[in-house]
DOTILUM-507535 format. One record per residue: residue in one letter; x, y, z of N, C-alpha, C in turn. Coordinates in Angstrom, 1 decimal, padded with zeros to 4 digits, always signed. Example, Ala and Ser with C-alpha at 12.3 -4.5 7.8 and 13.67 -1.06 7.14 Angstrom:
# residues 2
R  rest     n_u     n_v     n_w    ca_u    ca_v    ca_w     c_u     c_v     c_w
R     A  +013.2  -005.7  +007.8  +012.3  -004.5  +007.8  +013.2  -003.3  +007.8
R     S  +012.8  -002.2  +007.1  +013.7  -001.1  +007.1  +012.9  +000.0  +007.9
//
This chain:
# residues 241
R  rest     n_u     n_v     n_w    ca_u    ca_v    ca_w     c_u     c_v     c_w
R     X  -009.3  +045.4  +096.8  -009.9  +046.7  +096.7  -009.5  +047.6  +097.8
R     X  -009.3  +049.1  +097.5  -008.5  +050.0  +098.1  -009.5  +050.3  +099.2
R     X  -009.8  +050.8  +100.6  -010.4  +051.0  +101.5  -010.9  +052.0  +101.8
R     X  -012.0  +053.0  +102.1  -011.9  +054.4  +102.3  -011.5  +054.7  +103.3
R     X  -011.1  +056.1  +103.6  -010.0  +056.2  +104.5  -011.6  +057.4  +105.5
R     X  -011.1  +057.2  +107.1  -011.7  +058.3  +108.0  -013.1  +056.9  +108.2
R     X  -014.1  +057.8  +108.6  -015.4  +057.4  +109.1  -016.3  +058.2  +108.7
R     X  -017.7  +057.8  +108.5  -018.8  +058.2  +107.4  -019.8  +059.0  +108.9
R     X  -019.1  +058.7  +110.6  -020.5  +058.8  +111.5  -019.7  +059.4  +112.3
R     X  -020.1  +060.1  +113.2  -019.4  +061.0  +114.4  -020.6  +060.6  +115.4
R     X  -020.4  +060.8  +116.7  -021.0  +060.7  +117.8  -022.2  +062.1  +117.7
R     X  -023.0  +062.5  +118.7  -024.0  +063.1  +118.4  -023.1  +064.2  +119.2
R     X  -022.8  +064.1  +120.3  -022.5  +064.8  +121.2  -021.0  +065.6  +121.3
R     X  -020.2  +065.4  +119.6  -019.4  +065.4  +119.7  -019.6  +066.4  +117.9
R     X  -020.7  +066.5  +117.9  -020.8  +067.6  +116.5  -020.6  +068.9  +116.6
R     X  -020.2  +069.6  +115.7  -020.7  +071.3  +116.2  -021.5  +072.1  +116.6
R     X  -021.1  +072.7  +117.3  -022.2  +073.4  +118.6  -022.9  +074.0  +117.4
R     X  -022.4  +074.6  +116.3  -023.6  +074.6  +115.4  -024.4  +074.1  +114.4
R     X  -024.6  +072.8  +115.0  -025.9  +072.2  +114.3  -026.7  +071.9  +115.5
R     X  -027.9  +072.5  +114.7  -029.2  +072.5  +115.1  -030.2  +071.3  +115.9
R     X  -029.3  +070.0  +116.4  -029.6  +068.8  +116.5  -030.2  +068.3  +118.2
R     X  -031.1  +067.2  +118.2  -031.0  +066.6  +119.4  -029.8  +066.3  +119.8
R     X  -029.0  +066.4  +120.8  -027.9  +065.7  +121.1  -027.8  +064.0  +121.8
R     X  -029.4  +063.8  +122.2  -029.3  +062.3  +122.8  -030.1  +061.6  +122.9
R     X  -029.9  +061.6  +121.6  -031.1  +060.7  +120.9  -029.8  +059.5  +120.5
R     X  -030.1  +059.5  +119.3  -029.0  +058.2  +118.6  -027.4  +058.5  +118.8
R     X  -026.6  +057.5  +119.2  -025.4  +058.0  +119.4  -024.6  +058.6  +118.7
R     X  -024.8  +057.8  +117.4  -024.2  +057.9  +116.1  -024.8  +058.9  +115.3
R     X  -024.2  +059.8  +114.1  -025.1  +060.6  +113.3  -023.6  +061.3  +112.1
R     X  -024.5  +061.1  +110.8  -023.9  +060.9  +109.5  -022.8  +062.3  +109.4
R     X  -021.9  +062.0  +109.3  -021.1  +063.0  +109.4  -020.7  +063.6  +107.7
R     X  -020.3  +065.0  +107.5  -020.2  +065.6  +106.5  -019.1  +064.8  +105.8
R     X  -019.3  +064.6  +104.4  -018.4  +064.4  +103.2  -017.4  +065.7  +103.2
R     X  -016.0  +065.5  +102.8  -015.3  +066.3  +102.5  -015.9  +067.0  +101.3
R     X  -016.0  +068.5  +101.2  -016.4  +069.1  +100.0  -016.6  +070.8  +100.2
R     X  -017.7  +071.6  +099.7  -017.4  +073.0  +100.0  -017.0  +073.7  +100.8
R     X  -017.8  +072.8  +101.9  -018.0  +073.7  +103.2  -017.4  +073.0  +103.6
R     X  -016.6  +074.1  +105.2  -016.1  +073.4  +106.3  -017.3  +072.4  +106.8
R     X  -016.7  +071.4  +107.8  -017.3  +070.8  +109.1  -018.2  +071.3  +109.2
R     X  -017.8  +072.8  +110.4  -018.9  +073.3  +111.4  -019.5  +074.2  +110.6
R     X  -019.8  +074.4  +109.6  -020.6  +075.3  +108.8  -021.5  +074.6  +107.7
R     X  -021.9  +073.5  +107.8  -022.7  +072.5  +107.2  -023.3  +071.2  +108.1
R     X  -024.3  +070.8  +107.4  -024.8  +069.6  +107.6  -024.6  +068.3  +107.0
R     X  -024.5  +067.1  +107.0  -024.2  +065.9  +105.9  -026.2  +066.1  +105.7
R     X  -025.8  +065.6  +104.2  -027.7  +065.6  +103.5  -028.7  +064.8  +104.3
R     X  -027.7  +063.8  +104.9  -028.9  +062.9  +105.5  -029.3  +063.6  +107.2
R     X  -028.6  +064.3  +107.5  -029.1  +065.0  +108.6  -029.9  +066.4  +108.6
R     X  -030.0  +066.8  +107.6  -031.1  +067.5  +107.1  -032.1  +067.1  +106.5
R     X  -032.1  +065.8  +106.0  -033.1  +065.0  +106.0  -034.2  +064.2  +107.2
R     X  -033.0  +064.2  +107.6  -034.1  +063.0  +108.6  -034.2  +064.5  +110.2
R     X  -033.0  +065.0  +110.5  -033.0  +065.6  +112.1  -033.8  +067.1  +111.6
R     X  -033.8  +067.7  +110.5  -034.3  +069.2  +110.3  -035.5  +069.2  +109.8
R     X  -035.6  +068.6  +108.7  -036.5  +068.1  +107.9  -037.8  +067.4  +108.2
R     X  -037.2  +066.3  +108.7  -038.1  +065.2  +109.3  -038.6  +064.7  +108.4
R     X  -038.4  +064.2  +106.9  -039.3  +064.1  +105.5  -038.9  +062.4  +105.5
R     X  -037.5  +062.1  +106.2  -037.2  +060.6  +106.5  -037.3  +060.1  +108.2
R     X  -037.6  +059.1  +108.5  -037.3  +058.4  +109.4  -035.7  +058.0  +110.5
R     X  -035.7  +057.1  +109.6  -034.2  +056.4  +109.2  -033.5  +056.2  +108.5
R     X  -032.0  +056.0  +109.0  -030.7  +056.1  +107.8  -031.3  +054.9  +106.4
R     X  -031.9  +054.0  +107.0  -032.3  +053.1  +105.4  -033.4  +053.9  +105.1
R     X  -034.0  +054.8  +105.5  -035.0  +055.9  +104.4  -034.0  +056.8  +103.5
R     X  -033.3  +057.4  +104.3  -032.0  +058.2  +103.7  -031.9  +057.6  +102.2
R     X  -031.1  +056.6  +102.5  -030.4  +055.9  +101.4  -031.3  +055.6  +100.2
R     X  -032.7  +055.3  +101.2  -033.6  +054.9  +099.6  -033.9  +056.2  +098.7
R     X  -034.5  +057.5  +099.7  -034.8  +058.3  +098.7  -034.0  +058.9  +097.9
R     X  -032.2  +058.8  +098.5  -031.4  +059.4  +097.6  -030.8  +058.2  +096.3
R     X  -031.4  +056.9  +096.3  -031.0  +056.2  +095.5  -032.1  +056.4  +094.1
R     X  -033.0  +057.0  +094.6  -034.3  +057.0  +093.7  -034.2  +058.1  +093.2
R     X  -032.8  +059.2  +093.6  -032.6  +060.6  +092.5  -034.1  +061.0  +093.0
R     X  -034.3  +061.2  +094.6  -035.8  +062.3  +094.9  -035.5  +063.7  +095.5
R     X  -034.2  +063.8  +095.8  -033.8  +064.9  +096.5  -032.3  +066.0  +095.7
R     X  -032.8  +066.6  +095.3  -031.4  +067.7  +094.8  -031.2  +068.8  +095.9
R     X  -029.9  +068.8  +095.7  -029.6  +069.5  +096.3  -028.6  +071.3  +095.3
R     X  -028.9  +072.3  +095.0  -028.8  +073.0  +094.1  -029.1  +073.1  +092.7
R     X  -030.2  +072.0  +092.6  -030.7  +071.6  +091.5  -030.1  +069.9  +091.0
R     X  -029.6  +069.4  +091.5  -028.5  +068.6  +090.9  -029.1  +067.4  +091.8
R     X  -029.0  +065.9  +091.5  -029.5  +064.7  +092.6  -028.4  +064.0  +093.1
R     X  -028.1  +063.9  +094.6  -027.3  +063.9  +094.9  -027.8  +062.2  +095.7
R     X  -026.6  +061.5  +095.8  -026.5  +060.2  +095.8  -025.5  +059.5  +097.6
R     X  -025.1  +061.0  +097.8  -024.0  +060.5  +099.3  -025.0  +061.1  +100.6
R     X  -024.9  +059.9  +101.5  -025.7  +060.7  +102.6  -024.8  +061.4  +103.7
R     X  -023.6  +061.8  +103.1  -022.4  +062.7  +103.6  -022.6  +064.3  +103.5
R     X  -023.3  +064.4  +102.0  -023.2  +065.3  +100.7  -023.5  +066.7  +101.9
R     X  -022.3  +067.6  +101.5  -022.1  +068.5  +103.1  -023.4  +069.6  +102.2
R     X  -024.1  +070.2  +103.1  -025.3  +071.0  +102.9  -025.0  +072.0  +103.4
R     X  -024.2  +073.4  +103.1  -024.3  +074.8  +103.7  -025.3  +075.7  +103.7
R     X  -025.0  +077.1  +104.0  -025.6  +078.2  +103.8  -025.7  +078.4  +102.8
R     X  -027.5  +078.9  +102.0  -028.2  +079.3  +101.1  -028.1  +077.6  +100.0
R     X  -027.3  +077.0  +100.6  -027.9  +075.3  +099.5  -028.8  +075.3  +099.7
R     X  -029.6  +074.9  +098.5  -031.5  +074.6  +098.2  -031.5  +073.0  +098.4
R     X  -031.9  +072.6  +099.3  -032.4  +071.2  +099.3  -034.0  +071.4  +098.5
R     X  -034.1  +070.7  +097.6  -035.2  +070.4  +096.5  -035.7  +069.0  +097.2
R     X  -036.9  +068.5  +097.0  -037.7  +067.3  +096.9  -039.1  +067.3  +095.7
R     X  -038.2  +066.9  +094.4  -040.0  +067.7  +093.6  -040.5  +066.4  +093.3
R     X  -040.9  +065.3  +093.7  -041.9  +064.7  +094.3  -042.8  +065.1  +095.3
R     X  -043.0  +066.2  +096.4  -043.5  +066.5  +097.0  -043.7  +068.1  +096.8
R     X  -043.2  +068.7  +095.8  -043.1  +069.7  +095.8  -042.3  +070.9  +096.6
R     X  -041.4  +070.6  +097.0  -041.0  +071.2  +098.3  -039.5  +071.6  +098.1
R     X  -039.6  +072.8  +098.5  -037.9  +073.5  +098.6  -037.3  +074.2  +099.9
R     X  -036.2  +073.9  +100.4  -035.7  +074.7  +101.4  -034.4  +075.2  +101.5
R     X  -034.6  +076.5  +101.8  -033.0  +077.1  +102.0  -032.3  +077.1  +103.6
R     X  -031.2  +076.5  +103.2  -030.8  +077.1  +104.7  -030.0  +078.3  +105.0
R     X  -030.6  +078.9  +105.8  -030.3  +080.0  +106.7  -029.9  +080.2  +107.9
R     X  -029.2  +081.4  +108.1  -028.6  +081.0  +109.6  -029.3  +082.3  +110.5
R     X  -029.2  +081.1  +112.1  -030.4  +081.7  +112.9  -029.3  +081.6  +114.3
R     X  -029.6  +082.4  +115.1  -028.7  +082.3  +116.4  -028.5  +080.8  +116.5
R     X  -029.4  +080.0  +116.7  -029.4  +078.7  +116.9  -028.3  +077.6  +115.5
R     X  -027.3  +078.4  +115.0  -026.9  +077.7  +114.0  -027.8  +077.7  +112.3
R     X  -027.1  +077.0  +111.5  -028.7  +077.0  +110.2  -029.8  +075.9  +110.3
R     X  -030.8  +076.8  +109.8  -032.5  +076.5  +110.3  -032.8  +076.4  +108.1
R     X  -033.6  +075.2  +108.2  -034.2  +075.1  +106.9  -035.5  +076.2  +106.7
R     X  -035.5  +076.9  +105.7  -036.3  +078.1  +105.1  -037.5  +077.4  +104.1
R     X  -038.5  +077.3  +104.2  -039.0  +076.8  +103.3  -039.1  +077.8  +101.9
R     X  -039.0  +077.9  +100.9  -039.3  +078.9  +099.6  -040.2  +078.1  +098.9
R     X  -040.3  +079.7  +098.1  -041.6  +079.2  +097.1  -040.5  +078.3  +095.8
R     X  -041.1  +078.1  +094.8  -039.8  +077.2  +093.6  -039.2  +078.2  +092.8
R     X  -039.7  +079.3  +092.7  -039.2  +080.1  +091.8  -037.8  +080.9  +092.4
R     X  -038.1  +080.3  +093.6  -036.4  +080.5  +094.0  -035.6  +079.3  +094.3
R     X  -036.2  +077.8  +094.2  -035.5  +077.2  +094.6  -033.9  +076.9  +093.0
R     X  -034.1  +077.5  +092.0  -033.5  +078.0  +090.6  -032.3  +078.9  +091.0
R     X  -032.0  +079.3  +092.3  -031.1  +080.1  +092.2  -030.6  +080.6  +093.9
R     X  -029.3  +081.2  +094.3  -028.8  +081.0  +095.2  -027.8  +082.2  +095.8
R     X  -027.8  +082.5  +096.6  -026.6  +083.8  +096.7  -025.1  +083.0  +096.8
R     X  -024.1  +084.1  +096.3  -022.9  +083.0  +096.3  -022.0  +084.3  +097.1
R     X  -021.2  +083.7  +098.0  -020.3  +084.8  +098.3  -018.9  +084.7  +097.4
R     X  -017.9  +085.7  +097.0  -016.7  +085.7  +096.4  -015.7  +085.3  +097.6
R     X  -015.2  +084.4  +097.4  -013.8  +084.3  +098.2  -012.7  +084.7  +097.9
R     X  -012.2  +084.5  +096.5  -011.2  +084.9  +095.8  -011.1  +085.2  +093.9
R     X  -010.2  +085.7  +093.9  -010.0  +086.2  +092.4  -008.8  +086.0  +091.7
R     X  -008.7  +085.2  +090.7  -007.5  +085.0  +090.3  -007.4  +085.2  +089.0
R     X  -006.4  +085.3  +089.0  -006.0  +085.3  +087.3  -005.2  +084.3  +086.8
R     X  -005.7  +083.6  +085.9  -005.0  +082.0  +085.4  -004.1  +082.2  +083.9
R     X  -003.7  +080.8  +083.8  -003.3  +080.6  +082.4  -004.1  +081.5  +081.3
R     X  -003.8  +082.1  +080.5  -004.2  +082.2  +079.3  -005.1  +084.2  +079.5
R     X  -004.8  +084.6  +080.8  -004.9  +085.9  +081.4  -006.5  +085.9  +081.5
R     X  -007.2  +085.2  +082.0  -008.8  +084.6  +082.4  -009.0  +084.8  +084.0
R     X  -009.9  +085.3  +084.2  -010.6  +085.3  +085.5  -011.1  +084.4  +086.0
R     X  -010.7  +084.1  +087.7  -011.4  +083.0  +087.9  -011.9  +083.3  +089.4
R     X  -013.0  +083.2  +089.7  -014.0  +083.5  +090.8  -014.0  +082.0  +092.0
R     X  -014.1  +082.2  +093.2  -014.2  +081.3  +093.5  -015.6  +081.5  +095.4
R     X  -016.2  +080.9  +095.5  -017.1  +081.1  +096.1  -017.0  +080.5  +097.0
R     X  -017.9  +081.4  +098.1  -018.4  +080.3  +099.6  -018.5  +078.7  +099.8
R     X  -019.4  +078.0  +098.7  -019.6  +077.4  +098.2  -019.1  +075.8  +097.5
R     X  -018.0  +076.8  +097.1  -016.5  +075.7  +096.9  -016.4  +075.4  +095.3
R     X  -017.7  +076.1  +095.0  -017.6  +076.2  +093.0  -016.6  +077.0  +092.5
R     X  -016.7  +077.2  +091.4  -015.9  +078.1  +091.3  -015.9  +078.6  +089.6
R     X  -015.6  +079.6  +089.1  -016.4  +080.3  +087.7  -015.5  +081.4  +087.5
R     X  -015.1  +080.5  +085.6  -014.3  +081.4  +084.8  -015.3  +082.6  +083.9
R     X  -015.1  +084.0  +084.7  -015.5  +085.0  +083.6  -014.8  +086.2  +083.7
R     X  -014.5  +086.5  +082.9  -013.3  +088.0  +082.5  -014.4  +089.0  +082.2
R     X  -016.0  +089.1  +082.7  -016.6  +090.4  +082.8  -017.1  +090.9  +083.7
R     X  -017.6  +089.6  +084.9  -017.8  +090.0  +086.1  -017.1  +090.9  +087.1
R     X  -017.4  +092.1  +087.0  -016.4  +093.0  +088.1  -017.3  +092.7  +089.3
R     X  -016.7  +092.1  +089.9  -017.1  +092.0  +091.9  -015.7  +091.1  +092.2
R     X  -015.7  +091.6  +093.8  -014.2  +091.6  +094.2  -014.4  +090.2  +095.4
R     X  -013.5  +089.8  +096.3  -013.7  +089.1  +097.2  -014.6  +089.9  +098.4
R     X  -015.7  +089.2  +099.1  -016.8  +089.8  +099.6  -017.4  +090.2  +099.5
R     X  -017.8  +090.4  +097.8  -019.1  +090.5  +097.2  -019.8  +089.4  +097.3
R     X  -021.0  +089.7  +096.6  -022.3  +088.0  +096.4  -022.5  +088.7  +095.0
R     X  -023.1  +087.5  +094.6  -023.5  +087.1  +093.8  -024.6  +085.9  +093.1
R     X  -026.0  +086.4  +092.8  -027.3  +085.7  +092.7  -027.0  +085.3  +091.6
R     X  -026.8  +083.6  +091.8  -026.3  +082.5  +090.8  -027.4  +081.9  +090.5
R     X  -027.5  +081.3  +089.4  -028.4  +080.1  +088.4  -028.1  +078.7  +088.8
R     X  -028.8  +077.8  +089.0  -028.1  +076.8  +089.9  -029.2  +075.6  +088.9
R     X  -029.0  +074.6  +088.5  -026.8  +074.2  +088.5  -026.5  +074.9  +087.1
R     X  -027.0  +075.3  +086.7  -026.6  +076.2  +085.5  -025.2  +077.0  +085.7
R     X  -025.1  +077.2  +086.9  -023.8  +078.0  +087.6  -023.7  +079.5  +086.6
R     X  -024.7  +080.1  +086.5  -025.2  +081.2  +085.6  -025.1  +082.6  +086.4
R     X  -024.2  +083.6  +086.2  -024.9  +085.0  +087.2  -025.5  +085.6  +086.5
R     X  -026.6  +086.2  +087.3  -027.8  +087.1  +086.8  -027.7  +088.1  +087.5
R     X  -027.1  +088.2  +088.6  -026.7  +089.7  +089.4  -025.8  +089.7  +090.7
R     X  -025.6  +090.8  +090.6  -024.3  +090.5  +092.0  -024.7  +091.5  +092.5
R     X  -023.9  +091.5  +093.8  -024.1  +092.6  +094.7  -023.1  +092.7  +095.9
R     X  -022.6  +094.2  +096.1  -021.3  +094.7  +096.3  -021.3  +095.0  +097.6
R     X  -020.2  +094.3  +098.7  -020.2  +094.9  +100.3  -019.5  +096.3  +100.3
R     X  -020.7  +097.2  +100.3  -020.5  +098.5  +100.3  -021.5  +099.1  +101.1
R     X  -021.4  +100.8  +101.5  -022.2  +101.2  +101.7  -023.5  +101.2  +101.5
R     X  -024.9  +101.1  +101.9  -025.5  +101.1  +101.4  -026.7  +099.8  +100.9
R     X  -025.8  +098.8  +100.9  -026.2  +097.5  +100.5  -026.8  +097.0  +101.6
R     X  -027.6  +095.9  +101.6  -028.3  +095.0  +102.5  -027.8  +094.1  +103.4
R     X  -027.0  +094.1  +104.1  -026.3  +092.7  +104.7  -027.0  +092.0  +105.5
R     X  -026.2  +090.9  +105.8  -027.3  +089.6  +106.8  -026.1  +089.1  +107.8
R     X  -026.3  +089.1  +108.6  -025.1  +088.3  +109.8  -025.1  +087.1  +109.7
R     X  -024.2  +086.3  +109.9  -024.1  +085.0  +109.2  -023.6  +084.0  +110.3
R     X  -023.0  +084.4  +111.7  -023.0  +083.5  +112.6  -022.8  +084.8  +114.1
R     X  -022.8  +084.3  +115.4  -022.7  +084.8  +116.2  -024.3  +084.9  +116.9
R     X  -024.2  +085.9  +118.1  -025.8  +086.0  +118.9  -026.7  +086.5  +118.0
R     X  -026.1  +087.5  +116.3  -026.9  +088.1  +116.2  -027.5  +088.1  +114.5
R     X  -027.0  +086.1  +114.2  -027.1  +085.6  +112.8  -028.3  +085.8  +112.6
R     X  -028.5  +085.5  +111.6  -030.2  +086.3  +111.0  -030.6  +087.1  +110.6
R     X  -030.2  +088.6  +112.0  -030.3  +089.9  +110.9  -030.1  +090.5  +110.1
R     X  -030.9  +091.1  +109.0  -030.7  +092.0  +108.5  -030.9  +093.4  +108.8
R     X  -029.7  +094.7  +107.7  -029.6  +095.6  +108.3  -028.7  +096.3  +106.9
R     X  -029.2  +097.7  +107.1  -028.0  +098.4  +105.9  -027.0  +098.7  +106.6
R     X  -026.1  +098.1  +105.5  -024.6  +098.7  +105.7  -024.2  +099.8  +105.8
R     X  -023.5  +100.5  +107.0  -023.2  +101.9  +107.1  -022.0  +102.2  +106.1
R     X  -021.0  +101.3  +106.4  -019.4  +101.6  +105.9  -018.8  +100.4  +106.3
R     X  -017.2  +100.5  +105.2  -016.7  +098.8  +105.1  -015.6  +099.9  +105.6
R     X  -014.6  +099.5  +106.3  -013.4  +099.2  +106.6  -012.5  +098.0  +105.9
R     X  -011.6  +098.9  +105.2  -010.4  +098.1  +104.9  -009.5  +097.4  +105.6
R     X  -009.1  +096.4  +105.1  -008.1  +095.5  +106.2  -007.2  +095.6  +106.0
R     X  -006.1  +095.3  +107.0  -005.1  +095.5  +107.0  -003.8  +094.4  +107.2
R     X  -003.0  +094.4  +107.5  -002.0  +092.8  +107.5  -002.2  +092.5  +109.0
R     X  -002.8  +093.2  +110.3  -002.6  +092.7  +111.5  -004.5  +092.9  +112.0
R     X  -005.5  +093.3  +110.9  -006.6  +093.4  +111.3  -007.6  +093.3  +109.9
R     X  -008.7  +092.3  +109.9  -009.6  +091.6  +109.1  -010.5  +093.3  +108.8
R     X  -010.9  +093.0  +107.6  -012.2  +094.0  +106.6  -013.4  +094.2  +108.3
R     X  -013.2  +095.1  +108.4  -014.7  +095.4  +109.6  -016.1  +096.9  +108.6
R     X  -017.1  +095.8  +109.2  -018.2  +096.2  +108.5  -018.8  +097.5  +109.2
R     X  -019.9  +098.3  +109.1  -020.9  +098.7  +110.7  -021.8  +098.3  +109.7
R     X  -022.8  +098.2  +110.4  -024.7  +097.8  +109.8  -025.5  +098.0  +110.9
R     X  -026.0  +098.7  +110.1  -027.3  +098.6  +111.2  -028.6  +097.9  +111.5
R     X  -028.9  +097.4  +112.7  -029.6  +095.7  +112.6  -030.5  +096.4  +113.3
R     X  -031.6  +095.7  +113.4  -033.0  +095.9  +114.6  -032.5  +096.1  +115.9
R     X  -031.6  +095.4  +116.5  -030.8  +095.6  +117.9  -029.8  +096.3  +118.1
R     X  -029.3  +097.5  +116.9  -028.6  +098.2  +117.0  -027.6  +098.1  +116.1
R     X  -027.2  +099.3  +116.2  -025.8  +099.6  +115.2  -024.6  +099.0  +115.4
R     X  -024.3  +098.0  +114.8  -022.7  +097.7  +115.6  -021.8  +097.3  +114.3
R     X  -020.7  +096.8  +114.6  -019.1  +097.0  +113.7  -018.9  +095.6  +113.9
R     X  -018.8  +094.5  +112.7  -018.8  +093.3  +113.1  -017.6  +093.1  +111.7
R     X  -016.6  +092.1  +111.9  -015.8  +091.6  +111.1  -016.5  +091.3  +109.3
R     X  -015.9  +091.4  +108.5  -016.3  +091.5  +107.1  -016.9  +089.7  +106.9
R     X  -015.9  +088.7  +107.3  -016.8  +087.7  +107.3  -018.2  +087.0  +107.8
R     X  -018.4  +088.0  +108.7  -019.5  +088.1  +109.4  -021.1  +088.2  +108.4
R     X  -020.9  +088.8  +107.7  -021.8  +089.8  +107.0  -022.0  +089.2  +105.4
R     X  -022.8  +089.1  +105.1  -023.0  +088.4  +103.7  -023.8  +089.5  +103.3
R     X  -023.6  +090.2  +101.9  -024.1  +090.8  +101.4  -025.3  +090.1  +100.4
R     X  -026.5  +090.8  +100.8  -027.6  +089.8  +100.1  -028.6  +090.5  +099.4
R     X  -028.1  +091.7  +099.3  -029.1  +092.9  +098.2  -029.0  +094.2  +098.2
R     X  -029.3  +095.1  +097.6  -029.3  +096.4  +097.6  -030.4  +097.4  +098.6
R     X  -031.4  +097.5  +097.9  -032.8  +098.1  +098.4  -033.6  +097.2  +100.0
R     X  -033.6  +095.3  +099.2  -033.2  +094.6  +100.3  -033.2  +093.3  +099.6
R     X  -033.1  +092.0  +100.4  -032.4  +090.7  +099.6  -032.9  +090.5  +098.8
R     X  -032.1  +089.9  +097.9  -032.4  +089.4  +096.5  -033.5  +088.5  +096.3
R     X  -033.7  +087.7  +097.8  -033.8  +086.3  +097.9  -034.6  +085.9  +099.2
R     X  -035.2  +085.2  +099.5  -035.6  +084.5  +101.0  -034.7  +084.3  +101.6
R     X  -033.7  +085.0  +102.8  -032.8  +084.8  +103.4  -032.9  +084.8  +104.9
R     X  -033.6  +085.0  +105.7  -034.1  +084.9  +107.1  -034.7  +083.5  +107.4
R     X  -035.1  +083.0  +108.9  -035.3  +081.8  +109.5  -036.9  +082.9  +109.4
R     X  -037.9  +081.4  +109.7  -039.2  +082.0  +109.6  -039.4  +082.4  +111.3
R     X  -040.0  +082.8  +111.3  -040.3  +084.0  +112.9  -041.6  +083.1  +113.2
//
């Protein structure tokens, strides 16, 4: 029998400065499965379980409750305690009734608790747009999903409020003037703020945003900025205060 290749555990001290973690406690701690998300922009499931959460103990709680199909993650029950957990994934527990979004907070992302009528659906950012065999649109997201539709007009760095796991859009929303954004890492993750104006990019300089935040007006890189509503978020998207 063939072997798995790499290691399932990283050292504590040796994780991304953005996760939210004790650093010296247990040496060891479950490292992310290859999948949507980078590395440093996710959690493995079992460390939002047991280090954010606190709903387990120990890696043999981990294992049990995800063998028992108790925990989804985007609606779906997920079985790996790798299973990488980004920004806006809904970790579900409906045995206990309980839903959380993660959101990002200066401190890296912080679990959001929601009510359930949103734990149904998710903001997705656009990464790319293609056009395939057979002259079909193909969308591809923050997320690492990805969705064939030839009527959705939204471009790369739009969002869009998906149906989960239904992988359904019910509304999008455009980085434009105007629109609601949320900063998504740096000192000043968390806020929200309207978008003044997008700057176009160019071959030697990235899409630059302005918005205006509670701590001022500033010009921050287009990846920076997640568009997350019009009037204002679609969704529960802030760390609780």
């Amino acid at each position: 029998m063939g072997k798995k290749s790499g290691r399932g555990k990283m050292k504590r001290i040796s994780a991304p400065r953005s996760w939210d973690i004790a650093r010296k406690e247990a040496r060891f701690i479950t490292k992310p499965s290859p999948g949507g998300h980078p590395i440093e922009k996710c959690y493995s499931l079992a460390v939002v379980l047991r280090d954010l959460l606190g709903v387990v103990a120990t890696q043999k709680e981990v294992m049990q409750v995800l063998t028992r199909r108790e925990v989804l993650v985007d609606g779906v029950a997920r079985h790996d305690p790798g299973f990488p957990v980004g920004i806006f994934d809904v970790v579900s527990i409906p045995k206990e009734g309980k839903s959380f979004r993660l959101v990002p907070s200066p401190d890296g992302l912080v679990p959001r608790d929601i009510v359930s009528t949103e734990a149904g659906v998710k903001l997705c950012r656009v990464k790319s747009k293609v056009k395939i065999n057979g002259g079909h649109i193909q969308f591809g997201f923050h997320d690492g999903r990805s969705l064939l539709d030839d009527k959705l007009s939204v471009s790369p760095g739009d969002s869009v409020v998906m149906r989960v796991p239904a992988q359904a859009v019910v509304d999008s929303v455009k980085l434009a003037k105007g629109a609601t954004g949320l900063v998504v890492s740096g000192e000043r993750a968390g806020q929200i703020g309207r978008i003044i104006s997008v700057k176009k990019g160019t071959s030697s300089r990235e899409r630059m945003v302005s918005v205006s935040l509670p701590s001022g007006e500033t010009e921050l890189p287009g990846r920076m900025i997640f568009a997350v509503g019009t009037d204002k978020p679609a969704m529960e998207v802030q760390a609780a205060s």
